[in-house]
N, C-alpha and C positions, 0 to 999 in steps of 0.2 A: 401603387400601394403594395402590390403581391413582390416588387423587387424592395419595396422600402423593408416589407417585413421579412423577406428572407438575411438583407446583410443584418440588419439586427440580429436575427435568431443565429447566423452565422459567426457575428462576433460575441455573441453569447456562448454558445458552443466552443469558440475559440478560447476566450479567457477561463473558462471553467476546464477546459482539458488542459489546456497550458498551467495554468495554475495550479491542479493537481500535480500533474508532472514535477514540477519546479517542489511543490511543499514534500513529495517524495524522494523525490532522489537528494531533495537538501538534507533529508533526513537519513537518508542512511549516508549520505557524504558526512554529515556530522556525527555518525553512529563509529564509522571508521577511524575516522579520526581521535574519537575518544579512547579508541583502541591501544591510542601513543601515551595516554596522559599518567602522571604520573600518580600513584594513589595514597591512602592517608585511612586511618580506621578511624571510623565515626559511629555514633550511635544513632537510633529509632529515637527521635523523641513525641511524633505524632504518627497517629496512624486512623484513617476513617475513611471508609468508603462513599462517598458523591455520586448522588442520583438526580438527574437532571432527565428531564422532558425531551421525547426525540422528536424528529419534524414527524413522523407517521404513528404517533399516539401512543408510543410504548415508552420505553426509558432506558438513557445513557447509564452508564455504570462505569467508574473509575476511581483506581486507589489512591488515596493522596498521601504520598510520604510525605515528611520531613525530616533531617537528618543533620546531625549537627556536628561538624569537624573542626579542625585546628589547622593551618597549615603557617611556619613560620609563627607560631605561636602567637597568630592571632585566628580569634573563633568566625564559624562562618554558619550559618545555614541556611542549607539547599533541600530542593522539593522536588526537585527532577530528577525521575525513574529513567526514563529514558528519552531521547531525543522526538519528536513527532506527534504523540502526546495524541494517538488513537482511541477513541472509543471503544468500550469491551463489552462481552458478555456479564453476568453479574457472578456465573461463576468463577471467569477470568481474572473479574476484579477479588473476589474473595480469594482465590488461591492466592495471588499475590498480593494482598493483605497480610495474611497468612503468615508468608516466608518473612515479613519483615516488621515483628512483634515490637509493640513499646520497649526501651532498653535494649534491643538485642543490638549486636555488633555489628557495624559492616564495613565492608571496603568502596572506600569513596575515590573517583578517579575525577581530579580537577585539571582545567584548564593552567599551564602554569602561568599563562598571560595575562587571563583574568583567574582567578583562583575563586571566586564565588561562582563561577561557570562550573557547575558538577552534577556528575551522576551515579546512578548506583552498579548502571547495566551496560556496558561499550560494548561493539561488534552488531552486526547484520541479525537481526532474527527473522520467527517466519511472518511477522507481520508486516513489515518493512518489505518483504520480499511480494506479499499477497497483496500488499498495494497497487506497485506497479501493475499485477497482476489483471487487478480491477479496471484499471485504467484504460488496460488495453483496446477493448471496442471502442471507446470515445477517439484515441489515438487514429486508430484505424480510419474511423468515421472522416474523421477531421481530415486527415494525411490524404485518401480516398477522395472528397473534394476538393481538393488543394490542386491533387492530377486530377482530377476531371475539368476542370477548370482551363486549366495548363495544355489539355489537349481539346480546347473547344467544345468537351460536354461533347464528342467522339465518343461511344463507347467501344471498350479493349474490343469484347468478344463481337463475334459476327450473334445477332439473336435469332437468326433462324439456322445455326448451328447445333447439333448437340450438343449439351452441357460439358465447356470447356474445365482444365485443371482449375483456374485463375478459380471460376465462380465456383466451383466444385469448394476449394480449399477455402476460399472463403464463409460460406456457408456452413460447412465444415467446425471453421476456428468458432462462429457465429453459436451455435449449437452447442458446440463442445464448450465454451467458455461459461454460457448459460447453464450446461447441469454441473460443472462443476464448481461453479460459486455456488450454486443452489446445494450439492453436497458438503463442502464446507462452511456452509452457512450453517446447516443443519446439526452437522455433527461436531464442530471446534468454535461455532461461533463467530462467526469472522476472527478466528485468532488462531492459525494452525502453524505448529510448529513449522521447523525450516525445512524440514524432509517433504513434508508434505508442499509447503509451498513450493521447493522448487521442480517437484514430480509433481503438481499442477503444470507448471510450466512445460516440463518433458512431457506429459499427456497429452497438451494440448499439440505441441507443435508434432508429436506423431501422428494425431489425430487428424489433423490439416496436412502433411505433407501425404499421409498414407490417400487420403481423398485426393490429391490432388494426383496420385498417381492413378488410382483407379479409374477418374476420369481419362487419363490420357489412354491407357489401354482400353477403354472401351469406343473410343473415335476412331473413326474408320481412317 
């Protein structure tokens, strides 16, 4: 029964980090790519914010465009802000409300292959980037049993050694990863720009390597 429920919880663990993984990076693979498309001015014809129920008792918050363009002189309308289609804070969602008023103008970049395939916003931001970000520990977790497995459930370090680089650094990213979602949870919402996310990333992997060194010069 204790091995029926570990592969289960195992391949649940699997599909849910893989599957992230996969709806991430397709999202900024399609973020990029929109980068090429070629674009067309279209107007705001809807504009309303949607509030939906989260799984832990609060509320989703998202802007819903609609925007209506011409390409080849036939009419087209698109709803898609951007690729990935993240959940936001509610001030997120208002700011970006905001910028894209009933009637106002804007630049629409379409697929030329399919031309109802469009968006308002191409290129990498920082939530795209704070994704993977998230992700991280689950990856690790996962990747982490994959070799322990592969080396017989072995473990790397000697445990009646001093505290090796390996556990050090790990613990380390552990830590480090934990106050800094907790910081940018706080202060951007789960939605920080690109500077920010990707100095989370520099943070982190200093903050891991620099442990991993202090452990080594403290082993005799």
């Amino acid at each position: 029964m204790k091995t029926f429920f570990l592969i289960v919880a195992g391949l649940f663990w699997t599909a849910l980090t893989l599957g992230g993984d996969f709806f991430a990076i397709n999202a900024i693979r399609q973020q990029l790519r929109a980068e090429q498309f070629p674009s067309v001015t279209g107007v705001i014809t809807q504009n309303e914010i949607e509030i939906t129920p989260s799984s832990k008792g609060g509320s989703n918050y998202a802007a819903r465009l609609h925007f209506a363009y011409s390409v080849d002189g036939r009419a087209y309308v698109g709803d898609r802000h951007r690729y990935g289609g993240y959940t936001a804070s509610a001030e997120h969602a208002e700011s970006l409300a905001s910028r894209y008023p009933v009637g106002a103008p804007v630049i629409v970049y379409f697929n030329p292959d399919d031309p109802a395939d469009a968006i308002l916003s191409p290129g990498v931001d920082g939530a795209d980037v704070f994704v993977l970000f998230f992700l991280l520990p689950f990856n690790v977790i996962l990747f982490g049993a994959i070799a322990a497995l592969a080396r017989g459930g072995r473990p790397i370090d000697d445990p009646s050694a001093p505290v090796s680089p390996f556990s050090a650094g790990l613990v380390a990213l552990f830590v480090g990863w934990f106050l800094i979602v907790f910081a940018i949870a706080i202060f951007s919402g789960f939605d920080p720009g690109l500077p920010v996310a990707l100095g989370a990333w520099g943070a982190l992997g200093a903050l891991t390597f620099g442990a991993a060194v202090y452990a080594k010069t403290r082993r005799p």
